[in-house]
N, C-alpha and C positions, 0 to 999 in steps of 0.2 A: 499256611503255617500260623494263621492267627491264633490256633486254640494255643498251640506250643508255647508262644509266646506269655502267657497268662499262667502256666504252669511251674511255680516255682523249682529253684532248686533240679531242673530237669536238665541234662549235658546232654552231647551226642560224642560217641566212643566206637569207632570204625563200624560207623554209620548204625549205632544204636541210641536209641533212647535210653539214658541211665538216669537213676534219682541220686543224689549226689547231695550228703550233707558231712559238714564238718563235724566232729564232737570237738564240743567245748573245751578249751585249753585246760579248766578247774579238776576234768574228768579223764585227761590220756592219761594219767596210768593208771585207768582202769583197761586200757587197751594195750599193751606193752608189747604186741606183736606188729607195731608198725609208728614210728617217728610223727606221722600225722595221719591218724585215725580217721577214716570215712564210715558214715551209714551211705553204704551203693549195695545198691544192684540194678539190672537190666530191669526196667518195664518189661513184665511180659505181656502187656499189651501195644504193640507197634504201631499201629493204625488208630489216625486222631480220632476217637469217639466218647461218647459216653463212656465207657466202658474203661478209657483209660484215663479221666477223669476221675473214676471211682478209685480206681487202684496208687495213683495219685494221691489221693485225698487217704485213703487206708493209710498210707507211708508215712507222710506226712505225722499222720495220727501215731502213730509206732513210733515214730522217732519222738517225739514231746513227750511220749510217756517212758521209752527208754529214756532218757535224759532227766526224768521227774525219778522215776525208780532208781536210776544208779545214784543218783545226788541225797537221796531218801536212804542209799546203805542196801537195799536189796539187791544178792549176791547174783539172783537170775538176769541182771543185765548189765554183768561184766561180762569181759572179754569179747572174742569173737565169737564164739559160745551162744555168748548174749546178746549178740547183733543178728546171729541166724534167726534165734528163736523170736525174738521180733522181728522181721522180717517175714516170718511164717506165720505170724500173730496174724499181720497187715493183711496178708493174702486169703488167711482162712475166716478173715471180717467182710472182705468184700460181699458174701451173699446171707450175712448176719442182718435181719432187720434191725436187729435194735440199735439206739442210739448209745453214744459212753456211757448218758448218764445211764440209761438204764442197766447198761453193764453192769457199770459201778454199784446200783441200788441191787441186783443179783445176786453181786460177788460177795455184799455183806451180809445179804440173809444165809447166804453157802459158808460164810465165813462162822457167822454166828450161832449156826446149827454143828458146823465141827467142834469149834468153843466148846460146845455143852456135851458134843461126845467125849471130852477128854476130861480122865479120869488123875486125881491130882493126889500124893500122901499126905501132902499139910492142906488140907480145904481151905483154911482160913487165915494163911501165916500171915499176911500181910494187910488183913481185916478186910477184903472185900470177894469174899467167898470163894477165894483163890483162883478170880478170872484172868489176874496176870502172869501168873502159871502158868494156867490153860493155855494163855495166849502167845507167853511164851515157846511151851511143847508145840503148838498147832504150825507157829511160823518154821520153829526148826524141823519139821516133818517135811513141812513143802517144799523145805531147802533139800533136804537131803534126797526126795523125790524130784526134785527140778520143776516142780510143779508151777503153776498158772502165777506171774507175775502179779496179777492185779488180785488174786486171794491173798498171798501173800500180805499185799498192802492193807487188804482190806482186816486183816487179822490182827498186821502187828501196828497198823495206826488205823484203828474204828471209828476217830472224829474226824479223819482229814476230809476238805470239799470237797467233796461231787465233782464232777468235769461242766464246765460250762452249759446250761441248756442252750438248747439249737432252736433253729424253726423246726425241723422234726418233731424236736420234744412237742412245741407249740402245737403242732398238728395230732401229734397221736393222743392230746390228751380231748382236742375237738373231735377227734374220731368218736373215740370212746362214749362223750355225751351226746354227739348229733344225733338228733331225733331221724332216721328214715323217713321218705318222703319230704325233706324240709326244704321249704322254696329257695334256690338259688341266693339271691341276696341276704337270706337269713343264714346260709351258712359262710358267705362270707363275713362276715358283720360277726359273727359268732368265733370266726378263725382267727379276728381281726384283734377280736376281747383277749384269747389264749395267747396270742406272741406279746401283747400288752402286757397281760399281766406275766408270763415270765420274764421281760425285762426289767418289771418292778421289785421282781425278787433276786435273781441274781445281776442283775443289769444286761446292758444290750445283748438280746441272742449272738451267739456267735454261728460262722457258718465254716460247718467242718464237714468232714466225708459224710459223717451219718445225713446229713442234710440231703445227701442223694435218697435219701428214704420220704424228703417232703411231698413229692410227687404220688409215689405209692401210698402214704394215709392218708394223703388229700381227695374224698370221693370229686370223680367226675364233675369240673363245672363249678367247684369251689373256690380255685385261684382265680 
């Protein structure tokens, strides 16, 4: 049971693994179908492995960003409603290589491409080529579609930060420039520079689910 133990926030419930978080007292009534609000559900992974490790780390991930989205005003992560759809978020991330931030860096180029498909009657009412229009119409579409929480975000706040970088991020960006062929110690030393300098910019990597992805961009023989 050691893994167990290292697993935050994990219960046992006639003999299940549950992930089990409170929502924050600032946020119940955004929940008003229940006195004391839980992010639960069953792991559906039972058996200690990797695997539910991952699914772990996904939840985990779901729940900080529900909690960031509902406190940010976006309507997709009230209710129970909005605890399923993250919840499904989590699970349909598990075999997503990419990390948040790159989510994040995704969701604003997708964000920014709708932006400009939206057609405005005053262009310029507000002297900046009528992008807060746009950006207005683009967010209430995806409300009223139920659409992708973190477009949402990325539409109606275009400056807020990136998600922390990971060692992933650290790795996929050594992916990218490792030369093929390159000796052993050069690519560590090389892997060594990329976690470096992403603590220099946003400070210490952090280590969250997508970090299960360090393993898969680190070639062979690199850690």
């Amino acid at each position: 049971m050691a893994l167990l133990m290292k697993l935050d926030n994990v219960t046992t419930n006639k003999g299940k693994l549950v992930y089990n978080r409170r929502i924050p007292v600032d946020l119940k009534h955004l929940y008003p179908s229940s006195k004391e609000p839980y992010f639960r559900c069953r792991l559906r992974v039972q058996k200690e492995s990797a695997a539910m490790v991952a699914e772990h780390g996904a939840l985990q991930a779901a729940f900080a960003r529900l909690v960031e989205d509902a406190r940010d005003g976006s309507p997709e992560a009230f209710g129970d409603s909005g605890m399923a759809r993250y919840k499904q978020m989590a699970w349909s991330s598990i075999d997503d290589p990419r990390t948040e931030r790159e989510k994040w860096e995704d969701m604003r180029a997708e964000a920014e491409d709708l932006i400009r498909s939206v057609r405005v009657a005053v262009v310029d009412q507000l002297g900046d080529g009528g992008d807060e229009e746009r950006r207005q119409i683009a967010a209430e579409q995806i409300e009223r579609d139920k659409g992708e929480p973190l477009l949402y975000r990325a539409v109606s706040q275009p400056h807020a930060a990136p998600p922390p970088a990971t060692l992933a991020d650290a790795a996929n960006v050594y992916e990218k420039r490792a030369p093929r062929g390159e000796p052993k110690q050069v690519r560590k030393k090389h892997l060594q520079q990329d976690q470096a300098s992403a603590r220099n910019l946003v400070g210490p990597t952090s280590k969250s689910a997508s970090d299960r992805s360090y393993t898969r961009a680190c070639p062979e023989g690199s850690r």
